[in-house]
C-alpha positions in Angstrom: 16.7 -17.3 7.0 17.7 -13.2 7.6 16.0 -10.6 5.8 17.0 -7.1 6.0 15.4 -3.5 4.6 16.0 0.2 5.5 12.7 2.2 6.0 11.7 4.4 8.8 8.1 4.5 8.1 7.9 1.1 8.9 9.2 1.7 12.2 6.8 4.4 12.6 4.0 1.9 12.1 5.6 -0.7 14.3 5.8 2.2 17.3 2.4 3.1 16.4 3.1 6.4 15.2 0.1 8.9 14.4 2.2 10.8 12.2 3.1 7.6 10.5 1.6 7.3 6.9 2.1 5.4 3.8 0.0 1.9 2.4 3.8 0.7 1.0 5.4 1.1 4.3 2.5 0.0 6.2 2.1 -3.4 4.3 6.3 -3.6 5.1 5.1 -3.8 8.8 2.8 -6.0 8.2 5.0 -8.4 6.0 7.9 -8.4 8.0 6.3 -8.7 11.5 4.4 -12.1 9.6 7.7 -13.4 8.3 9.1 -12.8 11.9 6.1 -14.6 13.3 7.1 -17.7 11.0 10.9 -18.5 12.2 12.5 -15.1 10.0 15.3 -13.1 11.9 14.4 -9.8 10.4 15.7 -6.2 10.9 15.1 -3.3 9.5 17.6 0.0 9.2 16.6 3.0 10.8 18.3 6.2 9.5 16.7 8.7 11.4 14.2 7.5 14.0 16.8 6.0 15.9 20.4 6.5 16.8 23.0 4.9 15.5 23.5 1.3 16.7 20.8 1.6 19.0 18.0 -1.3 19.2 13.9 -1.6 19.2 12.7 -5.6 18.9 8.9 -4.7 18.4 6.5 -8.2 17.7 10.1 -9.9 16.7 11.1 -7.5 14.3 14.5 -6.2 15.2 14.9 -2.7 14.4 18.4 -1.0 14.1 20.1 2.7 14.3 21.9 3.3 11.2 24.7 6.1 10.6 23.8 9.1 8.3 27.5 10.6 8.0 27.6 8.9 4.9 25.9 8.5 1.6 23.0 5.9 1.6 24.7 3.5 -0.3 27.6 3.9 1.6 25.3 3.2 4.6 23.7 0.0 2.7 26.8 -1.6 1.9 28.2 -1.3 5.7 24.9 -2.5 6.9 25.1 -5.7 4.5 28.8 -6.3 5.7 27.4 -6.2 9.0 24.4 -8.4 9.6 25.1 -10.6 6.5 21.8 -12.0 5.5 20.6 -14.0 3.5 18.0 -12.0 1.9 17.5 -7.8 1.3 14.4 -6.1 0.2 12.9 -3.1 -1.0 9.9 -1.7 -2.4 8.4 1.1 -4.7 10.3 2.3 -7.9 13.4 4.4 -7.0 16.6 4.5 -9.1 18.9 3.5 -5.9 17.2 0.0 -6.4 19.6 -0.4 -9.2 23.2 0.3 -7.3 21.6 -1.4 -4.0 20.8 -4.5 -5.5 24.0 -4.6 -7.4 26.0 -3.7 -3.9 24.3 -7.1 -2.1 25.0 -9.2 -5.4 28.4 -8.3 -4.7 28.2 -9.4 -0.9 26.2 -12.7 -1.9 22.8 -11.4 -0.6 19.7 -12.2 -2.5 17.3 -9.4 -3.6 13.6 -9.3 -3.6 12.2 -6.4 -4.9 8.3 -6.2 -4.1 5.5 -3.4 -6.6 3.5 -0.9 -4.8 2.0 0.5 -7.7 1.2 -0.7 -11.3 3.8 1.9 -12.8 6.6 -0.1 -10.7 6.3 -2.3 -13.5 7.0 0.1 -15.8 10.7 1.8 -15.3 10.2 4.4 -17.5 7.0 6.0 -16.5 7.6 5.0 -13.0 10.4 7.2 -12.5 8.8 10.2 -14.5 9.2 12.3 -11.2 13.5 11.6 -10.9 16.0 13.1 -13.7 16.1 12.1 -17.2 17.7 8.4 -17.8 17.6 7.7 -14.0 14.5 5.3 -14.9 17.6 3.0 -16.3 19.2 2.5 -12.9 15.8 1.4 -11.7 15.0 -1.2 -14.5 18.9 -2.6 -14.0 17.7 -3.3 -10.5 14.5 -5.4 -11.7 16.4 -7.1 -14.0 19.1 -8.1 -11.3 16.7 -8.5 -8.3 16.4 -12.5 -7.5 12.9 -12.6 -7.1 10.2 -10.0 -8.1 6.7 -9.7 -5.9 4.2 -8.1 -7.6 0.2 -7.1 -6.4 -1.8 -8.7 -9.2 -1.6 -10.9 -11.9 -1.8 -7.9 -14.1 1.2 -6.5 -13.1 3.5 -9.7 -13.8 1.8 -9.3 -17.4 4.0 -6.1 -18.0 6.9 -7.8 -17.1 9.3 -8.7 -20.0 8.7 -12.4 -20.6 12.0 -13.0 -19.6 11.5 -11.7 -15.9 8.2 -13.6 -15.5 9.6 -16.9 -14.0 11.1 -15.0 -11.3 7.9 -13.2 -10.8 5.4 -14.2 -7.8 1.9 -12.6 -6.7 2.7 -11.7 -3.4 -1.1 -11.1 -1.7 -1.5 -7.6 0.5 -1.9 -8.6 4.8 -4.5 -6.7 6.9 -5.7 -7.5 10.1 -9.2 -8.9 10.6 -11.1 -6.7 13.1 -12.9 -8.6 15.7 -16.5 -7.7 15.2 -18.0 -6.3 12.2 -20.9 -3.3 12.7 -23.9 -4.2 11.2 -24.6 -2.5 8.0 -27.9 -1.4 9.8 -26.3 0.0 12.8 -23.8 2.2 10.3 -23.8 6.2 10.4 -24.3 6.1 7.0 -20.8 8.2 5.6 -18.8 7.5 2.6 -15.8 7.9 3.4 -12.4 8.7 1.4 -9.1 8.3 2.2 -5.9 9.2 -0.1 -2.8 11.7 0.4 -4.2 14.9 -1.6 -2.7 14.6 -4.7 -3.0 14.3 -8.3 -3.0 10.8 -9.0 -5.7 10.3 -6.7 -8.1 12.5 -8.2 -9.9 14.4 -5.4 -11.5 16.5 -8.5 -13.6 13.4 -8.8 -14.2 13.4 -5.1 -15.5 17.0 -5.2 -18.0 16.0 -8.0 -19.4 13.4 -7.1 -20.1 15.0 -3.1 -22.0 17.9 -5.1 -24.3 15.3 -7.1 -25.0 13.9 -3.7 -25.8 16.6 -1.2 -28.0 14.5 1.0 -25.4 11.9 1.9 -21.9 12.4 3.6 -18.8 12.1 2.7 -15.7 12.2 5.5 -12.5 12.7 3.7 -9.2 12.3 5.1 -5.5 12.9 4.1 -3.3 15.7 4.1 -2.0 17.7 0.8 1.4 16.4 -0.5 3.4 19.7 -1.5 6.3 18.1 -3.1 4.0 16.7 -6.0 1.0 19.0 -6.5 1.2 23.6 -6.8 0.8 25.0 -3.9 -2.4 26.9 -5.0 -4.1 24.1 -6.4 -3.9 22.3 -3.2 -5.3 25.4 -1.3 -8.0 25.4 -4.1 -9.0 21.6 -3.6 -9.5 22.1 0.2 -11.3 25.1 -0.4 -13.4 23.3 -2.4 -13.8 20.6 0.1 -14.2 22.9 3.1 -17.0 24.7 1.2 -19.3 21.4 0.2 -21.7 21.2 3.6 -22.0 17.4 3.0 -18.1 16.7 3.1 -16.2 16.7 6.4 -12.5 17.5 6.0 -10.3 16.1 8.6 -6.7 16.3 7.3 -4.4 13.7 8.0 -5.9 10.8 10.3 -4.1 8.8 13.2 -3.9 4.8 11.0 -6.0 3.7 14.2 -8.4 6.7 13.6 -8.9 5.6 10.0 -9.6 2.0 10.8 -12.8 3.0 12.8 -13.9 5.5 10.0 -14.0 2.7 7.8 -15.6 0.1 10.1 -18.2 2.7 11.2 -19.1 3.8 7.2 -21.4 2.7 4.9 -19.2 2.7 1.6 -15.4 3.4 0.7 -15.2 4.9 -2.5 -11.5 5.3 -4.4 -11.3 8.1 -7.4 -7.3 7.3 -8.4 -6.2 6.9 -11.3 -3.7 4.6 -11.0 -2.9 2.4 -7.8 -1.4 -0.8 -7.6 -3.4 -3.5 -4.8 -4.6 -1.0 -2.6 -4.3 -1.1 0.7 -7.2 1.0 1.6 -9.6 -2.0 -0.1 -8.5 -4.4 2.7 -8.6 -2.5 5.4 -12.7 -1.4 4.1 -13.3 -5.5 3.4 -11.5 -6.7 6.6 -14.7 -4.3 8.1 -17.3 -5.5 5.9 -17.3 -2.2 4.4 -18.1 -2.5 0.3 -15.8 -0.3 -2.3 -16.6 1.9 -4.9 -14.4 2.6 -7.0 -13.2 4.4 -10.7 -11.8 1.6 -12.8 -9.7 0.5 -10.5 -10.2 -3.3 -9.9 -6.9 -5.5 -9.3 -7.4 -8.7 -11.0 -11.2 -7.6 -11.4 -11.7 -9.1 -7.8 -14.7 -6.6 -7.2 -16.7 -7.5 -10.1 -15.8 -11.3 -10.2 -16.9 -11.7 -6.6 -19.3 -8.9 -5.9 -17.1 -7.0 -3.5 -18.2 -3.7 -4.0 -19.3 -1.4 -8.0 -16.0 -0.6 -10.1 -17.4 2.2 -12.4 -16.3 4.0 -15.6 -17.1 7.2 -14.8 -17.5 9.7 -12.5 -21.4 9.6 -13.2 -21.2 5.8 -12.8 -19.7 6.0 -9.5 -22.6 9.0 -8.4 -25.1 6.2 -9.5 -23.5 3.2 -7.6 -23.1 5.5 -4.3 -26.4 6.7 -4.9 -28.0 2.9 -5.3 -26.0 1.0 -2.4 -27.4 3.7 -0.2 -30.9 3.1 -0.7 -29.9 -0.6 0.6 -28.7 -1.8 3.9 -28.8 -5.5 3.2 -27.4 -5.5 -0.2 -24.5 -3.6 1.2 -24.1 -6.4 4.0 -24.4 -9.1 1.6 -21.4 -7.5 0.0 -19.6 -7.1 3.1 -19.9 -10.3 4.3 -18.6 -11.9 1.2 -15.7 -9.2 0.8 -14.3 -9.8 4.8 -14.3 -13.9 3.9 -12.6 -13.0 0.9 -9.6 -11.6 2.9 -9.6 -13.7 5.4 -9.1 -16.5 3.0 -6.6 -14.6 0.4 -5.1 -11.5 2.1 -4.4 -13.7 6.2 -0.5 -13.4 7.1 -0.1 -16.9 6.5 -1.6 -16.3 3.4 1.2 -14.3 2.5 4.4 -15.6 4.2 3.4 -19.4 2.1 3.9 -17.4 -1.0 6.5 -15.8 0.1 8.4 -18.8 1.3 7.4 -20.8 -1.8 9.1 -18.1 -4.1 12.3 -18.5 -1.9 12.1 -22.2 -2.3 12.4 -22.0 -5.5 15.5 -20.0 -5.6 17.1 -21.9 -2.7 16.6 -25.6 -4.1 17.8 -24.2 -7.9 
């Protein structure tokens, strides 16, 4: 089977790119580099990274120089032509999905789109950001898209019932670290780790640092301008800069942020909406519990004592505050939260459901 996408994130990751940043693009890497692994002939378009027709095989993943004379869909439907696979894919809500998918129906190309994000399931709100009625071209692409991946159970219960049979829980892939650092030996941080931005609610993050001066808290991600004012951003990292218990550090090489987490005592998460987040496997690959505000993808945390999902920002003060005082319990939670994904969230784990899914389709 062929499989091809266009993202140059993905190829950023692959290079191992500090600049590179983005938990959609980063599971991509993950995903295609385990479908590779399995028997897959993947490649992904590169617009800009790479010039045109030129070629990077990185881990078995082919990637490939596309040309950016034209428009993108112009681009997609001479790249289809041209490698003629069997399947395409794409991620994230974005109105193109609908003409894309459309463009590879037309070329006999199955599409598999896969949600990043709990609004992806949800055309109208997820495209609040793009011009009025655009939301329309992404639902036309979910309805026509072959198969549908989502995070979490929860997601797929959004779905009209009609586009539920089609629909598959497609596990999140993160790479087991070798050792774990004893809870014991940790430097005892708390560390947070989001693009600064409004969904992810570094308000909450500010708060709950001042109700705990005596612990510290290492925060990392740069501001995204495109979505947030200007001054409100420069008012946030004042705010953070100001707070003697927080360490600011801006955007963070992906490598960097794997030993922040492996080294800390807790991850905490202040969003308010997220989808299967990425962040959460990459802390309980480390042993390193969550806490988090409300968010819970199929209540994982609370059903198997992975971490404290709170209501509030006062809960969350008391659950930092309370893990703290306890090395062992934090351990204990560790422990069961890397066994957890190394049974659910391995590459195999993944690439079964994912060939299952296409099974389906293929033997119908």
């Amino acid at each position: 089977m062929k499989l091809v996408y266009v993202n140059d994130v993905v190829y950023g990751y692959a290079i191992g790119d500090p600049s590179a940043n983005g938990g959609a693009e980063r599971y991509a890497w993950h995903l295609t580099r385990a479908l590779a692994n399995a028997g897959w002939s993947i490649t992904v378009g590169v617009r800009y990274a790479l010039r045109e027709g030129e070629e990077k095989v990185v881990e078995g993943v082919r990637f490939l120089g596309l040309s950016r004379r034209m428009h993108f869909l112009l681009d997609w439907y001479r790249f289809l032509k041209n490698e003629r696979p069997d399947w395409c894919f794409s991620q994230c809500a974005d109105h193109l999905w609908g003409p894309t998918a459309e463009i590879a129906r037309w070329l006999g190309v199955r599409t598999a789109f896969s949600t990043m994000h709990d609004l992806d399931v949800q055309p109208r709100k997820a495209m609040t950001h793009a011009r009025k009625n655009l939301w329309l071209l992404y639902r036309w692409g979910l309805q026509r898209s072959t198969l549908i991946f989502v995070q979490h159970h929860g997601q797929r219960d959004q779905l009209p019932v009609r586009w539920q049979p089609r629909t598959y829980v497609l596990p999140g892939i993160v790479s087991l670290p070798a050792a774990v650092v004893p809870h014991l030996e940790r430097n005892g941080t708390v560390v947070w780790m989001a693009v600064i931005r409004p969904a992810k609610r570094p308000d909450r993050l500010i708060e709950i640092a001042r109700q705990l001066p005596m612990i510290r808290f290492v925060v990392c991600g740069a501001p995204n301008y495109r979505l947030w004012d200007p001054m409100k951003i420069q008012r946030i990292l004042s705010q953070l800069r100001s707070l003697p218990n927080v360490e600011y550090r801006g955007h963070v090489d992906p490598k960097e942020t794997l030993k922040l987490i492996g080294n800390a005592s807790l991850l905490l998460l202040t969003s308010d909406g997220e989808g299967f987040p990425s962040v959460f496997l990459e802390a309980w690959a480390a042993g390193t519990p969550v806490v988090s505000i409300k968010i819970d993808p199929d209540h994982k945390m609370q059903k198997e004592d992975l971490g404290i999902v709170a209501d509030t920002v006062e809960g969350a003060v008391e659950a930092v505050r309370d893990l703290m005082t306890s090395w062992q319990r934090r351990h204990d939670m560790g422990m069961r939260a890397r066994h957890h994904v190394e049974e659910a969230h391995s590459p195999d784990a993944a690439v079964q459901v994912f060939e299952r899914a296409v099974a389906t389709v293929s033997n119908s």
